[in-house]
C-alpha positions in Angstrom: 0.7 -14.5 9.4 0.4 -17.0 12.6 0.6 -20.4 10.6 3.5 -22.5 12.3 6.1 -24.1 9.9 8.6 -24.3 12.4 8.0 -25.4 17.0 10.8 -25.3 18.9 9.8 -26.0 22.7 12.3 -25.9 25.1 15.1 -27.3 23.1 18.6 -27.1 24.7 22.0 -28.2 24.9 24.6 -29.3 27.3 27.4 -30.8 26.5 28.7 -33.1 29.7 31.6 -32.7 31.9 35.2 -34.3 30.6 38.1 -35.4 32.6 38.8 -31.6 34.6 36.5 -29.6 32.0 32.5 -29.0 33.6 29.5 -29.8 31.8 28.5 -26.6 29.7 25.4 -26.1 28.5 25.6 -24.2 25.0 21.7 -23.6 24.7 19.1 -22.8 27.7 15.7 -24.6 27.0 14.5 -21.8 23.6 10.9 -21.6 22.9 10.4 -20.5 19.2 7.7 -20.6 17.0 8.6 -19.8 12.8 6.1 -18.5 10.4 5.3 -20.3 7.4 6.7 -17.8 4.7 8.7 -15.2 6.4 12.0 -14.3 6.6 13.3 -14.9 10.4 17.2 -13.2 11.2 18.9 -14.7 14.4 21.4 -12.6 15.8 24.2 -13.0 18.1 27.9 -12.9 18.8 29.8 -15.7 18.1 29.4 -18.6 20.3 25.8 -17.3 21.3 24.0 -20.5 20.6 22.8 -19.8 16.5 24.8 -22.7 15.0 23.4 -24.7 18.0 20.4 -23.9 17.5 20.2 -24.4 13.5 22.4 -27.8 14.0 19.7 -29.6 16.4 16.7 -28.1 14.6 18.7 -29.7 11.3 19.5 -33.4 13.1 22.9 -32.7 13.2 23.1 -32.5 17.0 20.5 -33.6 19.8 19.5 -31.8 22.0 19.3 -32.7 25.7 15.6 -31.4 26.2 12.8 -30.3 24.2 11.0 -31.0 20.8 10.8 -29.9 17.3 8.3 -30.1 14.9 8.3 -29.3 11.3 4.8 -28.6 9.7 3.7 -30.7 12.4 6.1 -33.9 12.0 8.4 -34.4 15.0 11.8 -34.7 14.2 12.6 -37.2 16.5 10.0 -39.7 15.5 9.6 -38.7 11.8 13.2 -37.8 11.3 13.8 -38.0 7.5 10.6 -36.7 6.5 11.2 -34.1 8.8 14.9 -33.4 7.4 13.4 -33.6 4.0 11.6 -30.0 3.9 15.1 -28.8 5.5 18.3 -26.9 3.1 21.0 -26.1 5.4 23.9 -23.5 3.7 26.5 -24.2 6.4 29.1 -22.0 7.4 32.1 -24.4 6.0 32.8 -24.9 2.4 33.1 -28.4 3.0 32.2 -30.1 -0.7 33.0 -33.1 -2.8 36.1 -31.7 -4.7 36.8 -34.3 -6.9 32.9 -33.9 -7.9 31.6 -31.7 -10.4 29.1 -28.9 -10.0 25.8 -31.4 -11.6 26.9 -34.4 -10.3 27.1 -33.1 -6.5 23.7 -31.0 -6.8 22.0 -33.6 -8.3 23.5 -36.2 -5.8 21.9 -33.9 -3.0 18.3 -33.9 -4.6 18.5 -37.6 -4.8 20.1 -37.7 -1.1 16.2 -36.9 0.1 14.7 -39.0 -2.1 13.5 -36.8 -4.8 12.3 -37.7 -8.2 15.3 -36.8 -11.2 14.6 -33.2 -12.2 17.2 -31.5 -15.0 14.9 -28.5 -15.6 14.7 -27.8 -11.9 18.4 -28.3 -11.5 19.1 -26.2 -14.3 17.1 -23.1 -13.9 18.6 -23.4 -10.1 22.6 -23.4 -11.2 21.2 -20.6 -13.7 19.5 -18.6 -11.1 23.3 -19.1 -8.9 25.5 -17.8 -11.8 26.7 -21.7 -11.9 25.5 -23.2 -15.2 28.4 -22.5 -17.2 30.4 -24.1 -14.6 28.4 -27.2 -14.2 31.3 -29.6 -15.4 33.9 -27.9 -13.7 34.9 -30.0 -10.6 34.6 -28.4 -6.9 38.6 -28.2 -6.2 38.6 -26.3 -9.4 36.2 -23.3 -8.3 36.6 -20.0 -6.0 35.5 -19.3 -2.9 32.7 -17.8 -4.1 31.6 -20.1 -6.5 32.1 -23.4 -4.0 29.6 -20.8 -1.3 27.2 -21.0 -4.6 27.2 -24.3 -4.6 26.4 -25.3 -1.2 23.4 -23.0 -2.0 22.6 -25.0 -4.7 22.8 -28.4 -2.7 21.1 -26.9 -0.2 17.7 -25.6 -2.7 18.5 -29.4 -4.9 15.7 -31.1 -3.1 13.1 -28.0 -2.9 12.3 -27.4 0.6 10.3 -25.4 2.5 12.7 -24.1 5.2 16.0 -22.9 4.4 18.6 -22.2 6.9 21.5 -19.9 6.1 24.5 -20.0 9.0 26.1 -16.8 8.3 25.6 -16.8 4.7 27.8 -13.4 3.8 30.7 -14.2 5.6 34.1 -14.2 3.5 31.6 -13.7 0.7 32.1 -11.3 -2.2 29.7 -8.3 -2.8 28.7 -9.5 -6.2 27.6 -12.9 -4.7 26.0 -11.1 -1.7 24.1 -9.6 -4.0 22.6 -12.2 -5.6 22.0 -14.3 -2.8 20.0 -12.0 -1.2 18.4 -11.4 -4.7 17.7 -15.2 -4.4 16.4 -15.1 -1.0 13.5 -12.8 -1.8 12.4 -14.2 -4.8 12.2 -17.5 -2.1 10.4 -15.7 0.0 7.7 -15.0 -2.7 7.4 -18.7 -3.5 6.8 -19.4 -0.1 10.2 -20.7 1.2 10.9 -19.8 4.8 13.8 -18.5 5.1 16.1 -18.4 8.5 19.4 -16.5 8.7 22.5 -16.2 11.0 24.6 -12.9 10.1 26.7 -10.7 11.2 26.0 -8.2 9.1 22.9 -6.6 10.6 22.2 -4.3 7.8 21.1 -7.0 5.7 18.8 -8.3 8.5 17.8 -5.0 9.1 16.7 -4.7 5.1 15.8 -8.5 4.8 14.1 -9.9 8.0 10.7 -9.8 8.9 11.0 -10.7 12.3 14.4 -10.6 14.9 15.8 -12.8 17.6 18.4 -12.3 19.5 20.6 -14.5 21.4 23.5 -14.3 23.8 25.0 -17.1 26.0 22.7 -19.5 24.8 19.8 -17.7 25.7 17.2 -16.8 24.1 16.8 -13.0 24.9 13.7 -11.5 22.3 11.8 -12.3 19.3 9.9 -9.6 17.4 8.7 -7.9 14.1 11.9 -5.8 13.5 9.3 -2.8 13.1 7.9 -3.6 16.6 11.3 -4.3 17.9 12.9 -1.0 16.8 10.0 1.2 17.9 10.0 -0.4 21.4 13.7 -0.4 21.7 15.0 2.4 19.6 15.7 5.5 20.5 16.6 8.4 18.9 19.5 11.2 19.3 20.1 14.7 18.7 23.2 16.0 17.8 23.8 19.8 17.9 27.1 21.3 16.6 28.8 23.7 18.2 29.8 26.7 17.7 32.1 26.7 19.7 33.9 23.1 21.5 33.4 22.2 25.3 35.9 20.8 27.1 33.3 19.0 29.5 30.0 18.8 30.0 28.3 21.3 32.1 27.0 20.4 35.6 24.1 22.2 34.6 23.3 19.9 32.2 23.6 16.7 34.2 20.0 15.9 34.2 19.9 15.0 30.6 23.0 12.9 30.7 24.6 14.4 26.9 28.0 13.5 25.9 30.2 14.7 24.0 31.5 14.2 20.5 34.3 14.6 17.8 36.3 16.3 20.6 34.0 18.7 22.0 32.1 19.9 18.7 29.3 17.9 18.8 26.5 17.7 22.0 24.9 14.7 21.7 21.5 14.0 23.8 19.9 10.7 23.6 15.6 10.2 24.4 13.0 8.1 24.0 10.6 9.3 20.6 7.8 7.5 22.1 8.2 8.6 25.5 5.1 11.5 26.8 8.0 14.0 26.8 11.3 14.4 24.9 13.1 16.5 26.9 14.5 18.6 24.2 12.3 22.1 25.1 14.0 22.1 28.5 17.4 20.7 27.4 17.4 23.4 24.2 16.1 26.0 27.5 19.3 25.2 29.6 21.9 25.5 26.6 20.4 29.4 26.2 20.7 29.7 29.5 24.4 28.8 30.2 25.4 30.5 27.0 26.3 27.7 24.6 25.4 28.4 21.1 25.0 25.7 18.6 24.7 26.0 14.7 23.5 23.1 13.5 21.5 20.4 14.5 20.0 16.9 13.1 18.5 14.1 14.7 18.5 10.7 13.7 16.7 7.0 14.9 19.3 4.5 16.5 19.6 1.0 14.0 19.1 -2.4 14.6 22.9 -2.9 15.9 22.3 -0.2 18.2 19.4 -2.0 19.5 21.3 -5.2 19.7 24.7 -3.7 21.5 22.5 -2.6 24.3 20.9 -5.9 24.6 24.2 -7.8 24.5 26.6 -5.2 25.4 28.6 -5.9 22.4 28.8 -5.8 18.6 27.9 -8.9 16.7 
């Protein structure tokens, strides 16, 4: 798949200097090209630059450099035809409380400019779990059910690029559930579908590619599958028979460590590397004595990949 729904070219973000506080710069010129169809998960820790990011690419914010361009229509110069094929699900509940459910979805499809649709809005509060609280008015609802229906706003005008900023957090598993039942029957109508999250298993499961960012910098972009055979490693974990107190200086060259207080040798290598290491290391146990009685080894995850590249957990 190489068609382009989505060009970002060197879009960043610096916010100028005021009274004794410097100019910072929250996003470093990104380059960033989105597949029509697929399922794109940006991860980072917070402040890295993904709501940044997702806020310029939405209008919300300008940037100071770069472009945009949505199925070929530049945002700056085509703005609300642009903003039109967007559905942001922002991280705040912010809604029209006094509203109820219908009348603040259907505002939003009318907001862009779309033709009245009750069937479409129907089937999409049925599809969220919301139809039977269609008259109930915002203030009246659970957290839950207010994240629902910004993801109903957000779908009311059909487009062909949904953003979700952090779309599971202080969400319930039931509505986690669904949404991300939601997002891949998206995905097979041909939404595009770009995520923020913190919780990397789902991007793991979900995603088809995987950027990370730190610091406002763009840091990779690949297909996870690529991105976890190039960057994963895997590790071997022997248990002992009996526990070490310390590593052996005879076993320095492969760098092990130690686990669950001593009972567990672990030895980290690269699968895709000419040579494991694991004859010689398994060699050098044997000859300093140390017997093991189990062993297992496993692949590391896509957090592990992305603690090493930002040094810290998402």
């Amino acid at each position: 798949m190489t068609d382009t729904i989505l060009s970002i070219a060197g879009v960043s973000k610096t916010y100028a200097a005021r009274g004794k506080a410097p100019a910072v710069t929250a996003l470093h010129a990104v380059d960033l090209d989105i597949r029509r169809g697929e399922i794109f998960a940006l991860l980072g820790p917070n402040g890295a630059g993904k709501t940044t990011l997702i806020s310029i690419v939405c209008g919300i914010v300008v940037p100071s450099t770069g472009a945009i361009t949505i199925d070929g229509i530049d945002t700056q110069t085509g703005y609300r035809q642009a903003r039109r094929r967007i559905g942001l699900v922002p991280q705040e509940l912010a809604t029209d409380a006094f509203e109820s459910v219908l009348a603040t979805v259907s505002f939003s499809r009318r907001l862009f400019g779309r033709a009245a649709n009750a069937a479409y809005i129907e089937q999409l509060l049925r599809d969220l779990a919301l139809w039977d609280k269609r008259n109930a008015k915002i203030m009246e609802l659970s957290g839950g059910m207010k994240r629902r229906v910004l993801i109903a706003k957000a779908l009311a005008h059909e487009p062909d690029i949904l953003f979700l900023d952090e779309p599971s957090a202080g969400v319930d598993v039931a509505l986690r559930r669904d949404m991300w039942n939601m997002v891949r029957g998206l995905r097979e109508r041909g939404v595009t579908i770009i995520l923020t999250t913190h919780y990397i298993e789902e991007a793991e499961e979900m995603a088809d590619r995987v950027g990370v960012i730190a610091k406002g910098k763009l840091l990779l972009v690949d297909d996870k599958t690529a991105l976890m055979k190039k960057l994963g490693k895997r590790q071997l974990d022997l248990t002992l028979v009996e526990p070490l107190a310390a590593i052996p200086p005879e076993l320095a060259d492969w760098h092990p460590s130690l686990e669950h207080d001593g009972h567990t040798l672990r030895y980290v290598f690269d699968a895709t590397g000419e040579r494991t290491g694991i004859p010689s290391f398994l060699n050098r146990l044997s000859e300093c004595g140390i017997a093991f009685k189990d062993l297992e080894t496993s692949k590391s995850s896509l957090e592990d990949i992305f603690v090493d590249l930002v040094g810290e957990r998402p």
